[in-house]
C-alpha positions in Angstrom: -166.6 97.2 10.1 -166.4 98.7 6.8 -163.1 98.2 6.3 -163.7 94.0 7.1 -167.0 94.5 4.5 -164.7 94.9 1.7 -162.4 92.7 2.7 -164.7 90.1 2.1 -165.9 91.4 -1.1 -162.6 91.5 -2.5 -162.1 87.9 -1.3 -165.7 86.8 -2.9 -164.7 88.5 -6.1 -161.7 86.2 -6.0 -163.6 82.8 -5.2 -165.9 84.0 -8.0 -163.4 84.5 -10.7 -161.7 81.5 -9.9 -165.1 79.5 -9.9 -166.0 81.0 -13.2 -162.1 79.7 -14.7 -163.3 76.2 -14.1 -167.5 76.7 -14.9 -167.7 72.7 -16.0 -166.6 72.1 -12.4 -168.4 74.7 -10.9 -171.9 73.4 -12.9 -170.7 69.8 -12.1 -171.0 70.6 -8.1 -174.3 72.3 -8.3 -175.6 69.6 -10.5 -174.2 66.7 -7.6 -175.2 68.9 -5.1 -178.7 69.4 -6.4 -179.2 65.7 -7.6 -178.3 65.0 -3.6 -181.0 67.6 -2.2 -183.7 66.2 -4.8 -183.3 62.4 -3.4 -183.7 63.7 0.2 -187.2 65.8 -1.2 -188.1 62.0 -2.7 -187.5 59.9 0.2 -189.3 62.7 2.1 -192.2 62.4 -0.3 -191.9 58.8 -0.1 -192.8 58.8 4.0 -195.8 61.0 3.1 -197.1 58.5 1.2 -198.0 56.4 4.2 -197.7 59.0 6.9 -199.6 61.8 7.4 -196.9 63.4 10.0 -193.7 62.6 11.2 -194.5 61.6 15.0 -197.7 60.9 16.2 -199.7 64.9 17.4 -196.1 66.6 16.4 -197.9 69.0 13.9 -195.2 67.8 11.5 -197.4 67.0 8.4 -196.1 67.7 4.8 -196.4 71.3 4.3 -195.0 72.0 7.7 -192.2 69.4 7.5 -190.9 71.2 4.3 -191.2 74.6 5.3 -188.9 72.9 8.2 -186.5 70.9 5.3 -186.7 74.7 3.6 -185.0 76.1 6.9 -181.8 73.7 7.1 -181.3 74.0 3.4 -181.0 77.7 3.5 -179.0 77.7 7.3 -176.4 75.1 6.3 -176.2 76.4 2.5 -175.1 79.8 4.2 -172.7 77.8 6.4 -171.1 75.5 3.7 -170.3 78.5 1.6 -169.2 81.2 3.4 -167.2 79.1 6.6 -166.6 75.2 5.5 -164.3 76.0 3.0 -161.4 78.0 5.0 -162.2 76.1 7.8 -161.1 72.7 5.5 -158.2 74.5 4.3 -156.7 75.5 8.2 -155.8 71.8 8.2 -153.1 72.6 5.7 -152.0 75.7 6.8 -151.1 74.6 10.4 -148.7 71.9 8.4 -147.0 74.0 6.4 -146.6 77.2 8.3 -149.1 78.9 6.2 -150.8 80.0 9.1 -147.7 82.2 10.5 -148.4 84.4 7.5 -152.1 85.0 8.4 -151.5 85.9 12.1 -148.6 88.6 11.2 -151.8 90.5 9.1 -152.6 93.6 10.3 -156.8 92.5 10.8 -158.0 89.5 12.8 -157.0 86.4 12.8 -160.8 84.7 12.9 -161.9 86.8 10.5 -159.3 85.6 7.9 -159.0 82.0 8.9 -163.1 81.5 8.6 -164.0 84.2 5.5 -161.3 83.6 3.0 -162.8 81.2 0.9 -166.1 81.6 -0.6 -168.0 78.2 -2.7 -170.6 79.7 -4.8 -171.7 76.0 -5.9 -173.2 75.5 -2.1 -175.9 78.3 -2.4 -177.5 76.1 -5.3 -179.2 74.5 -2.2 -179.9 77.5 -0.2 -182.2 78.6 -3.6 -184.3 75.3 -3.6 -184.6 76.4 0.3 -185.8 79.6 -0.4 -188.3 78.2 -3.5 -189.6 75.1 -1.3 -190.2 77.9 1.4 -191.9 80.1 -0.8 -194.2 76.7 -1.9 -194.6 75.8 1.7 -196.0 79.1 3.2 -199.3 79.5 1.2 -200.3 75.7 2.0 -199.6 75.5 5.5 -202.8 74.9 7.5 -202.4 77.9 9.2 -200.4 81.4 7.7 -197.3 82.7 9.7 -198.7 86.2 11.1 -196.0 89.1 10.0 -194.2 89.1 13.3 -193.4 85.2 12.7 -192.1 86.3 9.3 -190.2 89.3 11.1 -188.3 86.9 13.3 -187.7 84.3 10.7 -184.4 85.9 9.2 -183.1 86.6 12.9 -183.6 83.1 14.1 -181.6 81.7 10.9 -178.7 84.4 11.4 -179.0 82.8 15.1 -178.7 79.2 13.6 -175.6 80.2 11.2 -174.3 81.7 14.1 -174.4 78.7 16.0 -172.8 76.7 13.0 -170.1 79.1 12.8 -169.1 78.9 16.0 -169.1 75.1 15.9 -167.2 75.2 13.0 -164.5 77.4 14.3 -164.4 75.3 17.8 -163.4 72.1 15.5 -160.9 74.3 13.6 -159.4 74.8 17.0 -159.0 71.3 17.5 -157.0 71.6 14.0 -154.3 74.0 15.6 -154.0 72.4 18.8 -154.0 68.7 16.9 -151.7 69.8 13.9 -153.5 67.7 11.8 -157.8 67.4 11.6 -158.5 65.7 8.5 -162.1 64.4 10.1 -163.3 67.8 10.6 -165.7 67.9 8.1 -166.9 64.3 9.2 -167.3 65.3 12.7 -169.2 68.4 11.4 -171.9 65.9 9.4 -172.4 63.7 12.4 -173.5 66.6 14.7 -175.5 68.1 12.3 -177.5 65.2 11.3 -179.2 65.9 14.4 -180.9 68.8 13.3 -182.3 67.7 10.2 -184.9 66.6 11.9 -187.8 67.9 13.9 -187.1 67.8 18.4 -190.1 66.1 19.0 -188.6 62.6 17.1 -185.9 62.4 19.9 -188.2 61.2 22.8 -188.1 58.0 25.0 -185.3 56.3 27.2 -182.8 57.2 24.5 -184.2 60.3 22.9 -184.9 62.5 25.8 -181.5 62.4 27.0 -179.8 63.3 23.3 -182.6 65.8 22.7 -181.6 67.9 26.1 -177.5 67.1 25.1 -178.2 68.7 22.1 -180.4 71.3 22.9 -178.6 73.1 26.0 -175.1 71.5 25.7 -174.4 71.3 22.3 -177.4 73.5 20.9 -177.3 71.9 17.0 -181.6 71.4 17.8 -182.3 75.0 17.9 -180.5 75.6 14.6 -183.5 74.6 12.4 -186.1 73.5 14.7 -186.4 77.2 16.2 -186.8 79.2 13.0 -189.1 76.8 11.5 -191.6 76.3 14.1 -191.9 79.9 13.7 -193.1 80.2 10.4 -195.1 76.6 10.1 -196.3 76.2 13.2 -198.8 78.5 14.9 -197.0 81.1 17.2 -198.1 81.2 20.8 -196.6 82.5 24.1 -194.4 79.6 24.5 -192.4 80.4 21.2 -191.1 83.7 22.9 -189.0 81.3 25.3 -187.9 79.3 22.2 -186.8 82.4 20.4 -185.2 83.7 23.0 -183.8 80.6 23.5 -182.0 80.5 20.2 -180.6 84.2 21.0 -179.2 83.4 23.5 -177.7 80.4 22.6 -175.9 82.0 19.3 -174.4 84.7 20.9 -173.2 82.0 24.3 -172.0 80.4 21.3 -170.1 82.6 19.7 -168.5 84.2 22.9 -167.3 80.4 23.8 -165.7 80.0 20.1 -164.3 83.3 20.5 -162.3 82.0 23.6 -161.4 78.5 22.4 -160.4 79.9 19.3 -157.9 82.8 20.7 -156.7 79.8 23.5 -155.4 77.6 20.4 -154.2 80.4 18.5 -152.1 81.2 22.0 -150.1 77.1 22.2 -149.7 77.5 18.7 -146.3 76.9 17.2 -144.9 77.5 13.8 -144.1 75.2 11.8 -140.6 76.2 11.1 -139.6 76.6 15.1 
């Protein structure tokens, strides 16, 4: 485990210094990617204005429903720097035979294919996360008791882990395909699903997508798990959700584990 630890320092060292060559570039993402965050806050200011929640008896009201905008910020900030970018990159590597250089390395072949490639510019928005969280907390109608704030960081490692392992099922589809270049579109769709809070998805059409995406594809739990922990208050029913989310990170990363190892298996070089 060590030995992987500074592995991936060495390879964040690397995306830092080569961040830091181009700094207008690196300032120019933050900036677009902030400027992008702070229409989202507005529009969600905006509803405010003439709703008091989002769905009628959710619990959703203002304070709550950023504490929950907080959450996704800070899970897919952690997921967009640390495991979008090397996944993006596999799409080239399987076309020119870059990746038959990776998987004759003496470590694992996951580990280097989803870790090598740190962008700094995406934790801009995981900092507005953590400052909007920090603004959220003292103003929600009722505090988050320590053990909510205990299981907080848990239930976001569980919803990066359930990124993760949806990231590195569609770079499967990349070495079985050859060529993906709609990965990171087919990434945006899914997860525009959990932006928002479960309860929205009801009715005829939303009660079947909520339970899709809740025990099939679990992208619901990602953000709606951790922050109903914190901003709403924490009976006996949100054991069954945490455990919930537990258990469908580590499902998750077991069945990425196995797709992953079964592309890298009908892979062929690209110079045989």
């Amino acid at each position: 485990m060590n030995r992987y630890l500074r592995i991936f320092g060495t390879f964040a060292r690397a995306c830092l210094v080569r961040d830091m060559t181009f700094r207008a570039n690196f300032v120019l993402e933050c900036v677009t990617s902030l400027g992008w965050m702070a229409m989202n806050l507005a529009f969600y200011l905006l509803v405010f204005t003439f709703t008091p929640e989002i769905g009628r008896g959710t619990g959703w009201t203002r304070e709550p429903f950023f504490a929950f905008v907080a959450t996704g910020l800070i899970v897919n900030s952690i997921v967009q720097a640390l495991f979008m970018p090397s996944a993006e990159e596999l799409t080239e590597m399987v076309r020119t035979g870059g990746l038959d250089a990776v998987l004759v390395q003496p470590l694992d072949a996951q580990f280097l294919l989803s870790l090598h490639r740190v962008d700094f510019s995406s934790f801009a928005n995981g900092l507005v996360g953590v400052g909007l969280l920090a603004w959220a907390i003292p103003r929600l109608p009722q505090a988050p008791g320590p053990g909510a704030l205990l299981l907080y960081p848990l239930l976001v490692a569980c919803g990066v882990a359930i990124l993760y392992a949806l990231v590195i099922m569609l770079a499967a589809a990349t070495i079985l395909l050859g060529r993906n270049q709609s990965l990171y579109d087919f990434w945006f769709y899914l997860t525009n699903f959990s932006r928002y809070p479960a309860e929205i998805y009801s009715g005829p059409w939303g009660g079947p997508l909520r339970a899709l995406c809740t025990f099939v594809i679990p992208i619901l739990l990602v953000v709606n798990v951790p922050a109903r922990v914190v901003a709403q208050p924490f009976t006996g029913q949100a054991w069954g959700m945490v455990a919930g989310a537990v258990v469908a990170a580590v499902a998750s990363l077991a069945l990425s584990r196995l797709v992953f190892q079964a592309a890298l298996s009908r892979y062929r070089s690209a110079s045989s």
